[in-house]
Z-matrix of the N, CA and C atoms (Angstrom, degrees):
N
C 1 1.448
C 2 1.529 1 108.20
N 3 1.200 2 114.50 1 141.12
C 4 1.633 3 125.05 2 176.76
C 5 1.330 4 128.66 3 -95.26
N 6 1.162 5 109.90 4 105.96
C 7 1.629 6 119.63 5 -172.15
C 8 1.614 7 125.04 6 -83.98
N 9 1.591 8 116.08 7 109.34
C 10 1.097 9 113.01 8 177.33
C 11 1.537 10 117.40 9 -26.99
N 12 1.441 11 108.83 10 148.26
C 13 1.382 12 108.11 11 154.43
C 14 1.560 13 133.84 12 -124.13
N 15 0.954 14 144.27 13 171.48
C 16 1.789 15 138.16 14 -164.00
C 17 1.889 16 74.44 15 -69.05
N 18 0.919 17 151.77 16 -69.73
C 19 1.237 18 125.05 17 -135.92
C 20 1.462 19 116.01 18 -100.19
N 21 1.712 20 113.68 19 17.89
C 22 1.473 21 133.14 20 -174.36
C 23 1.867 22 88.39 21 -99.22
N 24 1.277 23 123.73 22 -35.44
C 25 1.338 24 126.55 23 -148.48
C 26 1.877 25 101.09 24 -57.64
N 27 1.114 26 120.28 25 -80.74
C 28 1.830 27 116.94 26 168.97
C 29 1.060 28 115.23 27 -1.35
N 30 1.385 29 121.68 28 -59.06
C 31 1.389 30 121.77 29 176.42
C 32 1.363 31 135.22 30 -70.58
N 33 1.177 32 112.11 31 -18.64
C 34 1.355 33 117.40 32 165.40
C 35 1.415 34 130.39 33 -54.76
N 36 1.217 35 113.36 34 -19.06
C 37 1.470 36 123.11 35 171.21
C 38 1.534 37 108.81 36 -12.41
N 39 1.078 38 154.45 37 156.27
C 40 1.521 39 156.90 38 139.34
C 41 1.957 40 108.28 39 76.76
N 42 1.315 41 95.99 40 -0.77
C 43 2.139 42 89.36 41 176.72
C 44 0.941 43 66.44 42 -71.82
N 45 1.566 44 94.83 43 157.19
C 46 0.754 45 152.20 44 120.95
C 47 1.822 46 143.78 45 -85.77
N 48 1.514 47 140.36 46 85.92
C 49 1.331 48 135.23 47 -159.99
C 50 1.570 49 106.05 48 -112.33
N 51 1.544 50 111.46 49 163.03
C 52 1.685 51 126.75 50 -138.03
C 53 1.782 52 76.52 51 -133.27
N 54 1.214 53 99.60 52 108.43
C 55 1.559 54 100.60 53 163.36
C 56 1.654 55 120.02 54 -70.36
N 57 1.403 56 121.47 55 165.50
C 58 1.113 57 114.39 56 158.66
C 59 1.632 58 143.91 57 -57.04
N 60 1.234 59 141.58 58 73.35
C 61 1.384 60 130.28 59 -167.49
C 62 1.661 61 104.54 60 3.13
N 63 1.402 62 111.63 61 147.18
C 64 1.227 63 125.54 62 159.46
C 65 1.384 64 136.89 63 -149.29
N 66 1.260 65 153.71 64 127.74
C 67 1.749 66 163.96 65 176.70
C 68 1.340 67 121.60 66 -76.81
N 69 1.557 68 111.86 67 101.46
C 70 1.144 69 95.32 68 173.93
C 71 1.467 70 121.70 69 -74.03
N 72 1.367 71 152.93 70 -178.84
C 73 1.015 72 145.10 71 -171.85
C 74 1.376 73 109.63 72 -142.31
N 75 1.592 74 137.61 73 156.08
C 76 1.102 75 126.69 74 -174.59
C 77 1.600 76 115.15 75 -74.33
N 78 1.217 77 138.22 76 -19.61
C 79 1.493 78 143.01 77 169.54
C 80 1.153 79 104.04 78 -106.92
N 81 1.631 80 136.44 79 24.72
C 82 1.529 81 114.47 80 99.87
C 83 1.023 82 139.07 81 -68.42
N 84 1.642 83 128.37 82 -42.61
C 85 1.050 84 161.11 83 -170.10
C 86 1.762 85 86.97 84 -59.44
N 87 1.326 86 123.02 85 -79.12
C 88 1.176 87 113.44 86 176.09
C 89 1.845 88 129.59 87 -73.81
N 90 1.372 89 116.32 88 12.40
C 91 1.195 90 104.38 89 144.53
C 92 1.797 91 108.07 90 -83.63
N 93 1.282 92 97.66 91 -37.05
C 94 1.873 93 76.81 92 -174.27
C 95 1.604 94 114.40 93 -56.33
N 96 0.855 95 106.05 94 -35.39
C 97 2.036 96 112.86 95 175.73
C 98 1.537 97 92.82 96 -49.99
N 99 0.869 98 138.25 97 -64.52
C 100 1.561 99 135.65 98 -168.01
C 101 1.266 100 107.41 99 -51.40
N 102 1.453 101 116.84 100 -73.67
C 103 1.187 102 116.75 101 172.26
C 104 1.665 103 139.57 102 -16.35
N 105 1.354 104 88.29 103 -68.81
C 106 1.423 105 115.40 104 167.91
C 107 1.580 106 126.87 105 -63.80
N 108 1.506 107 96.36 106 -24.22
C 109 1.292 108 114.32 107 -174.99
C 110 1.472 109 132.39 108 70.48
N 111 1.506 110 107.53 109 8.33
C 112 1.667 111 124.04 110 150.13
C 113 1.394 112 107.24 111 -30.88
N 114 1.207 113 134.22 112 11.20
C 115 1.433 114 91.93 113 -161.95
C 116 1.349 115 83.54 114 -128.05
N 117 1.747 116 112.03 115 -17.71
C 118 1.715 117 101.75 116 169.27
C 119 1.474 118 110.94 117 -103.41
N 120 1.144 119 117.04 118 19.09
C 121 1.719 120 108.29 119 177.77
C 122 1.574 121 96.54 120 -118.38
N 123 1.387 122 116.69 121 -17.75
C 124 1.442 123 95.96 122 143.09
C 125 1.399 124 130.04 123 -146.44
N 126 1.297 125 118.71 124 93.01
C 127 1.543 126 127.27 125 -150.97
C 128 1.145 127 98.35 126 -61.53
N 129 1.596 128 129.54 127 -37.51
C 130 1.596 129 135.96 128 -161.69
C 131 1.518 130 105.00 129 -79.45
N 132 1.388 131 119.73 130 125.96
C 133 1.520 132 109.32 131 161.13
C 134 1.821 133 107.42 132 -60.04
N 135 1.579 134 97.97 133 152.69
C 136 1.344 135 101.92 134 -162.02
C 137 1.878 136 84.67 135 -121.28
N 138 1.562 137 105.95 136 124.43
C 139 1.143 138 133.14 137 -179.29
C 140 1.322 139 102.83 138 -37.55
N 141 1.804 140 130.58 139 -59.51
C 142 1.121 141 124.41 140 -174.66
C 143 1.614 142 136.34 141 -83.96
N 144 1.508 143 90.98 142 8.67
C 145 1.457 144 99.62 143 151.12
C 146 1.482 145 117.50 144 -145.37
N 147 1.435 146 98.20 145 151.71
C 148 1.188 147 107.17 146 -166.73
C 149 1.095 148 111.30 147 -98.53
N 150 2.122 149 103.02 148 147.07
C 151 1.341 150 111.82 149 -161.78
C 152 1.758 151 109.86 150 -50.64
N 153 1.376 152 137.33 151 -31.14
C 154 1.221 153 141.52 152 165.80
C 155 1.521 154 120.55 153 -47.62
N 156 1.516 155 121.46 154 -19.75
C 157 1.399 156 112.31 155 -136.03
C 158 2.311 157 72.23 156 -82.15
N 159 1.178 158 97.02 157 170.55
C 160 1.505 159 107.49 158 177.82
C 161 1.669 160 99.88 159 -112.87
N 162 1.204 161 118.09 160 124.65
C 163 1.557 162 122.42 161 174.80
C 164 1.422 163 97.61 162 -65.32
N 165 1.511 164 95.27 163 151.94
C 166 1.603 165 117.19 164 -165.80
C 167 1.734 166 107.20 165 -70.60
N 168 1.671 167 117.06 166 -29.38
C 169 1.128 168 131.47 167 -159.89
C 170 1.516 169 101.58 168 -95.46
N 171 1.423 170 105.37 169 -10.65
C 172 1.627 171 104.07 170 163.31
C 173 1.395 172 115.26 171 -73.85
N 174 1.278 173 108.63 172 -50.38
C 175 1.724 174 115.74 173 -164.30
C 176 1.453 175 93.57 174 -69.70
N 177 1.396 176 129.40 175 -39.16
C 178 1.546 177 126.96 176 -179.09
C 179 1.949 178 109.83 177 -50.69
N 180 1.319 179 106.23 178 -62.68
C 181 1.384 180 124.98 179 154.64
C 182 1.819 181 118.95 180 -17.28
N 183 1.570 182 108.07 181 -27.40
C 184 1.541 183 95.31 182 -177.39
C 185 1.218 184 103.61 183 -112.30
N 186 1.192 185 126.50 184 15.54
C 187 1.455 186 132.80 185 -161.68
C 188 1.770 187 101.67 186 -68.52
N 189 1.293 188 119.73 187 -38.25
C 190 1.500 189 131.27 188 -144.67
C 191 1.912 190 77.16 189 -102.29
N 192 1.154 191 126.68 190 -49.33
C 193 1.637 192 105.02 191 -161.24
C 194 1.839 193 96.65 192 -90.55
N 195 1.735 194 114.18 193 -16.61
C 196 1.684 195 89.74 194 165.37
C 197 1.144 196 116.06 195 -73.01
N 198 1.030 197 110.72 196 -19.38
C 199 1.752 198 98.99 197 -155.04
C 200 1.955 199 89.27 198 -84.44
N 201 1.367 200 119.19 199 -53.03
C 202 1.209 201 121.00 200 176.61
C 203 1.930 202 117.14 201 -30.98
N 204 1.751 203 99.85 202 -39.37
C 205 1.342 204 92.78 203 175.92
C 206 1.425 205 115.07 204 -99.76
N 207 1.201 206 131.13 205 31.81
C 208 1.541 207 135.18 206 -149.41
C 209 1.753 208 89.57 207 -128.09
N 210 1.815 209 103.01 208 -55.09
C 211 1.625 210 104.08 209 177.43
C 212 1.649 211 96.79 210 -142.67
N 213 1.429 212 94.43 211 93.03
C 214 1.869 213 96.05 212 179.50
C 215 1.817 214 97.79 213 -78.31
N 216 1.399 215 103.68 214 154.43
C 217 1.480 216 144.15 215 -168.52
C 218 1.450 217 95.26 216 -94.36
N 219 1.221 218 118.69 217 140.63
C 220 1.823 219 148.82 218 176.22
C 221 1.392 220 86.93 219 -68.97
N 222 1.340 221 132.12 220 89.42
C 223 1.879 222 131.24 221 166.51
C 224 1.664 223 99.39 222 -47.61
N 225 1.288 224 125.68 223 -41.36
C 226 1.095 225 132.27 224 -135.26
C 227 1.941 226 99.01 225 -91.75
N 228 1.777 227 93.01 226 -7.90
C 229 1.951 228 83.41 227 -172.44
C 230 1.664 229 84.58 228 -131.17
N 231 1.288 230 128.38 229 -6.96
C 232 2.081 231 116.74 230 179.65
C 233 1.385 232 99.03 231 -159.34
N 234 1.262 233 102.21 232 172.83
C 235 1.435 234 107.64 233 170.39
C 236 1.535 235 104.75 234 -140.92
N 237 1.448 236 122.56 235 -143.88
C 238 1.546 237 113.06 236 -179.75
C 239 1.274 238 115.52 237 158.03
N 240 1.281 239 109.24 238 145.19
C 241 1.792 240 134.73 239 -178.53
C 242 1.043 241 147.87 240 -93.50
N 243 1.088 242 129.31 241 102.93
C 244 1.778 243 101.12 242 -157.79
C 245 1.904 244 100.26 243 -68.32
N 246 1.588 245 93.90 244 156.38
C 247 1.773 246 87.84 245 -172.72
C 248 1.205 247 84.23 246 -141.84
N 249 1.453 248 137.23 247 41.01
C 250 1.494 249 128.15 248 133.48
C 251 1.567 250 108.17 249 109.22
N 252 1.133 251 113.77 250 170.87
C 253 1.710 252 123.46 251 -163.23
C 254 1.349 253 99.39 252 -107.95
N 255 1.020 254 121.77 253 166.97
C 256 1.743 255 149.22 254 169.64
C 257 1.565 256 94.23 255 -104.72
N 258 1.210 257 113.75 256 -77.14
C 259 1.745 258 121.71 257 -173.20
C 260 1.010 259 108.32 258 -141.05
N 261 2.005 260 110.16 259 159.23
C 262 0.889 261 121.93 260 169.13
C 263 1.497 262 118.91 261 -145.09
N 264 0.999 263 126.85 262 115.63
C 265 1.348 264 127.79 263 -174.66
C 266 1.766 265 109.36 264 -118.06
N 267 2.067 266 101.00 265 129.21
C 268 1.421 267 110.97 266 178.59
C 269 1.841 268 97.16 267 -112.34
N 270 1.723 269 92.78 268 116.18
C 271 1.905 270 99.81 269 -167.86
C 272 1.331 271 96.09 270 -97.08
N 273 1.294 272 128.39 271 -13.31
C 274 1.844 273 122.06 272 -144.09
C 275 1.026 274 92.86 273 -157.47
N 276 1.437 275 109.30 274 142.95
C 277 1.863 276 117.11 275 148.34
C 278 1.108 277 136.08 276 -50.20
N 279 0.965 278 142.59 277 -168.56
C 280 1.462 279 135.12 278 -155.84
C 281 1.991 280 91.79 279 174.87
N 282 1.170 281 129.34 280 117.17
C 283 1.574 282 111.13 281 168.88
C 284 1.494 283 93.76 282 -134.36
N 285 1.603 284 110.18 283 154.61
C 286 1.407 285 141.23 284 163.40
C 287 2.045 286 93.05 285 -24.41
N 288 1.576 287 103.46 286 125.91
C 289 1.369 288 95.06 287 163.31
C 290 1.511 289 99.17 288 113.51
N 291 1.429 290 126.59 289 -79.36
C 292 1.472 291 154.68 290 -158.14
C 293 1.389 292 89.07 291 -65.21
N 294 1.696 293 118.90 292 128.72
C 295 1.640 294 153.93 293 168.88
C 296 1.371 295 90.05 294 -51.18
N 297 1.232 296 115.31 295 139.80
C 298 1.896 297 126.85 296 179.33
C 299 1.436 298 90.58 297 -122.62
N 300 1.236 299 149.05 298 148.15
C 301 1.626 300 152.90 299 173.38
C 302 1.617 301 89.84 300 -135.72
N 303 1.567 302 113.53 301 112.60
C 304 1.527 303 116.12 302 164.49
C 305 1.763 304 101.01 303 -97.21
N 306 1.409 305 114.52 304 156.19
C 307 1.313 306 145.08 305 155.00
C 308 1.463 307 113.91 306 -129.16
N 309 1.417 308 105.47 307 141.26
C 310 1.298 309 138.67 308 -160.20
C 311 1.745 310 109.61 309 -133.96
N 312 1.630 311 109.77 310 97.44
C 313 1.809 312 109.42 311 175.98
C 314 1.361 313 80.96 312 -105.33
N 315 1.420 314 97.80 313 157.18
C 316 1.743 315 115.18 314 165.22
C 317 1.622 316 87.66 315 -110.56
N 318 1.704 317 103.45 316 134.10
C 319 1.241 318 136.04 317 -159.78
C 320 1.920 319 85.72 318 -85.04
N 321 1.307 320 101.94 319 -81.35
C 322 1.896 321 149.40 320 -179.47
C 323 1.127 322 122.36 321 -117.22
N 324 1.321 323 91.12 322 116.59
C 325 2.265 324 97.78 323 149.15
C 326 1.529 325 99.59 324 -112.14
N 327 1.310 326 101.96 325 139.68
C 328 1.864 327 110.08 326 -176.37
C 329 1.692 328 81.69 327 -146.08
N 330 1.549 329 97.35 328 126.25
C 331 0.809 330 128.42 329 151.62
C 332 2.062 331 119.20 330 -39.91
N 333 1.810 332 109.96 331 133.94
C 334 1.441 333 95.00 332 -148.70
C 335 1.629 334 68.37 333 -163.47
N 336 1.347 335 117.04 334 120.51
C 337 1.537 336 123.43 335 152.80
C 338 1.599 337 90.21 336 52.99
N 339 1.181 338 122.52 337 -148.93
C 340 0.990 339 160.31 338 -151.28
C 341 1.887 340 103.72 339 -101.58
N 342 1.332 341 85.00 340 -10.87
C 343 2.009 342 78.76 341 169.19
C 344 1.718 343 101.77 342 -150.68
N 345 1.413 344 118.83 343 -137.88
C 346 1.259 345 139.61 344 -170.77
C 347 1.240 346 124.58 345 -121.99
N 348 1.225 347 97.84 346 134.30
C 349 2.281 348 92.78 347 -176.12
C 350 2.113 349 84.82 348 -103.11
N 351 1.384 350 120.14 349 127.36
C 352 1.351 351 124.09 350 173.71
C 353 1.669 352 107.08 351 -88.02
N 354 1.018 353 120.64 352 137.12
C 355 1.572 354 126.72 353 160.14
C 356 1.353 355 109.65 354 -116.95
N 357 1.808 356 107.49 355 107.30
C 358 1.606 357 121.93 356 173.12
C 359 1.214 358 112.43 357 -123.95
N 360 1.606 359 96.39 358 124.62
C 361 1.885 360 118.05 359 168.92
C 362 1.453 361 118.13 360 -62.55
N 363 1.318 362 124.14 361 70.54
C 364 1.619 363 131.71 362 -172.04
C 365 1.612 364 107.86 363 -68.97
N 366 1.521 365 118.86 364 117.96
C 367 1.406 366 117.87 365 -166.27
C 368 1.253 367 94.87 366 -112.26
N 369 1.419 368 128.84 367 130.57
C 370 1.628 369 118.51 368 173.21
C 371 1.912 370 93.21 369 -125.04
N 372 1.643 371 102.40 370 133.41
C 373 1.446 372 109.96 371 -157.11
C 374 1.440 373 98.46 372 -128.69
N 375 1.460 374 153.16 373 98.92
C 376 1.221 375 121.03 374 147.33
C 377 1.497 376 141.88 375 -53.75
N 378 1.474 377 93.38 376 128.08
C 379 1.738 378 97.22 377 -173.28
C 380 1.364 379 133.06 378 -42.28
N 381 1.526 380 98.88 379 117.38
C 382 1.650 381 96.15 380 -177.09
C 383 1.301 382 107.12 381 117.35
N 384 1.572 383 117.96 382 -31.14
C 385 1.156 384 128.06 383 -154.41
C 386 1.673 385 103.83 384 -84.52
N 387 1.645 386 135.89 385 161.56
C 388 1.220 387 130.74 386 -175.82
C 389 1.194 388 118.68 387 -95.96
N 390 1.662 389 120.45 388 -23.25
C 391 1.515 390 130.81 389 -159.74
C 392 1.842 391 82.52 390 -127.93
N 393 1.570 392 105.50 391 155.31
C 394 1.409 393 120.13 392 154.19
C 395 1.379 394 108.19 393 -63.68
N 396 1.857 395 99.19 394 150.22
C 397 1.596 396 96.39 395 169.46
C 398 1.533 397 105.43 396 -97.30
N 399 1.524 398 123.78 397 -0.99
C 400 1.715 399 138.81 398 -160.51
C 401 1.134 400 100.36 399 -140.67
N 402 1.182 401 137.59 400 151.51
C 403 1.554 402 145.81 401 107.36
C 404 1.726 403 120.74 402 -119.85
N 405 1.135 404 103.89 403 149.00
C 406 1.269 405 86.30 404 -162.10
C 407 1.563 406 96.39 405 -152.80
N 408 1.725 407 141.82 406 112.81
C 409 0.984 408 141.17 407 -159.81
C 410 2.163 409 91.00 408 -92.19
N 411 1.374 410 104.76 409 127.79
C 412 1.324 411 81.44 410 -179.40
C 413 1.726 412 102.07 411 -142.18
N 414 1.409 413 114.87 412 148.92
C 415 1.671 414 97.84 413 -171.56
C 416 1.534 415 96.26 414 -112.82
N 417 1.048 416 107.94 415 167.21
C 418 1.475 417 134.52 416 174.67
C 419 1.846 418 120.98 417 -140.35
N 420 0.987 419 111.36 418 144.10
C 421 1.755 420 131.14 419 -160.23
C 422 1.214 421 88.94 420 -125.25
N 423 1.683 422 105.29 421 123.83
C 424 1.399 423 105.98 422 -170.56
C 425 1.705 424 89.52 423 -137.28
N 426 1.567 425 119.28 424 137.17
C 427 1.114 426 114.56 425 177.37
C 428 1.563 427 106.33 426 -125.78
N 429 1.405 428 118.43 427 160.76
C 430 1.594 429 131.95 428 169.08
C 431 1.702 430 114.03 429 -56.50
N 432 1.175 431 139.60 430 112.23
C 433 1.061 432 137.95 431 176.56
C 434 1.594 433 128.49 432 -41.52
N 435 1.366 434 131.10 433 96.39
C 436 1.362 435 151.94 434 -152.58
C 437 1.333 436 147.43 435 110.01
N 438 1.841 437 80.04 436 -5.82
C 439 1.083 438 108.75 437 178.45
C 440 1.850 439 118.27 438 -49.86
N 441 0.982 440 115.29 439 -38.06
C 442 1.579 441 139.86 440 -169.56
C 443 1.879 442 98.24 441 -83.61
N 444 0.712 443 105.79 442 -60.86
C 445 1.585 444 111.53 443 151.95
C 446 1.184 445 133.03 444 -6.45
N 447 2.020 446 98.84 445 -87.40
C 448 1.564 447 104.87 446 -177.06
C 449 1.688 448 115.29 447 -77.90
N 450 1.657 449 106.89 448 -4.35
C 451 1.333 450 124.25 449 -167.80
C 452 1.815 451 90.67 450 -76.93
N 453 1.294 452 120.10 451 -30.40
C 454 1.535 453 129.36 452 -162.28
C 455 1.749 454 86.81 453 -85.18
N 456 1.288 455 114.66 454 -68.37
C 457 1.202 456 104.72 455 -174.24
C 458 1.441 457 130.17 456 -60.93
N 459 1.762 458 105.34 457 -6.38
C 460 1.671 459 91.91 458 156.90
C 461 1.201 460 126.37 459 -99.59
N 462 1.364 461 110.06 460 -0.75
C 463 1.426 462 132.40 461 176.78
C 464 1.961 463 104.87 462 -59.57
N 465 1.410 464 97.14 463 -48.64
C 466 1.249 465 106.57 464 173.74
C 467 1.678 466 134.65 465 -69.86
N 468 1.277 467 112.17 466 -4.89
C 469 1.829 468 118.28 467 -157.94
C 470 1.606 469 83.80 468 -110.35
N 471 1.276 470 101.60 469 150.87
C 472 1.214 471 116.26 470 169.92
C 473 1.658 472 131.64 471 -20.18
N 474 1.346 473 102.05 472 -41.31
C 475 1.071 474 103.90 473 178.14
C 476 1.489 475 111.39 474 -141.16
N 477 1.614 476 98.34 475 152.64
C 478 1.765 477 122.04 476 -151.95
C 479 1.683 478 84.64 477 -47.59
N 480 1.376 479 112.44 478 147.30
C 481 1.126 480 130.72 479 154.82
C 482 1.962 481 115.29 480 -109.16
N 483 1.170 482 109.75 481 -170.03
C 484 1.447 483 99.36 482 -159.42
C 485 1.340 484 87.97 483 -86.75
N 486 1.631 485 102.66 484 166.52
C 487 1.481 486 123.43 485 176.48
C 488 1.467 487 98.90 486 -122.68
N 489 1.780 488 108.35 487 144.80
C 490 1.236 489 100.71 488 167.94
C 491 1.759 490 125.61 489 -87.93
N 492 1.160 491 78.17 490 155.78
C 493 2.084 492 88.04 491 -172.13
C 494 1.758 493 104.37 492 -56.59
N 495 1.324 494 132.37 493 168.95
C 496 1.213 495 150.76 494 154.49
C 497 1.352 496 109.72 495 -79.05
C-alpha cells in the first residue's frame, strides 16, 4: 500500500479514495454509549428508536481512523490534526449489523504555516443503499515532521521564535 507523503499532499486535490467496508457491532456500539455517557442520560430504551439504530455521532466518530486506513499518511515525513468540520449532515440510518462503505474526496489543500489545512468530503453509505447515511465536510492540519520540534527549540532561545497561527 502507498503512503501519502508531506510533499504528495497539493496534489491530491480532487482523489478521490474508497475506504474499506466496515460493521459496526453491538459492544462497540455500546462501548460508545459509555463513553459518551448515553447510557446514563438515557437509561430507558426510547420507543422511537430502535435499540439497533447507530447514533449519528458514532458513525461521525470513525471518520478520522477510516479514512486513516482507507489512505494512510508517510508518519515518517508529517503528522496531523483534525481542525474541525464545515458540515455535517445525518440523511439515513445506519443499524447494528449493516456494511457502512466510506468515501473520501479531498475538497482543498491551502497552504497553512508551515504545512496544509486538508478539506475532505467523507461519505458514509450503507451497502446497497441509494442515498448517504453521512456527509460530512471535515478539515485536517497537516504539518512536516519536526516541525513541533524546532518550533520548541525556538520557543526556548533567547528570543521569541515564531508561533503558529490558529
Amino acid at each position: 500500500m502507498n503512503h501519502r507523503t508531506f510533499a504528495d499532499l497539493p496534489g491530491t486535490v480532487g482523489h478521490i479514495v474508497n475506504g474499506a467496508p466496515f460493521v459496526l457491532t453491538h459492544e462497540e456500539h455500546a462501548a460508545f454509549e459509555k463513553a459518551t455517557w448515553l447510557d446514563k442520560a438515557y437509561p430507558d430504551e426510547l420507543p422511537e428508536f430502535p435499540p439497533t439504530l447507530i447514533e449519528g455521532f458514532l458513525l461521525l466518530s470513525m471518520v478520522d481512523a477510516a479514512a486513516r486506513l482507507a489512505a494512510p499518511d508517510d508518519t515518517a515525513t508529517m503528522w496531523g490534526l483534525n481542525y474541525g468540520l464545515d458540515k455535517v449532515r445525518f440523511i439515513a440510518p445506519v443499524h447494528l449489523g449493516q456494511t457502512v462503505l466510506s468515501t473520501y474526496e479531498t475538497l482543498a489543500v491551502e497552504p497553512k504555516d508551515e504545512g496544509f489545512k486538508i478539506l475532505r468530503r467523507c461519505t458514509f453509505t450503507v451497502e446497497g443503499a441509494d442515498t448517504p447515511a453521512m456527509v460530512a465536510d471535515w478539515w485536517s492540519f497537516v504539518l512536516p515532521r519536526g516541525t513541533v520540534e524546532r518550533a520548541r527549540r525556538q520557543d526556548d532561545a533567547p528570543t521569541s521564535g515564531k508561533q503558529l497561527d490558529t
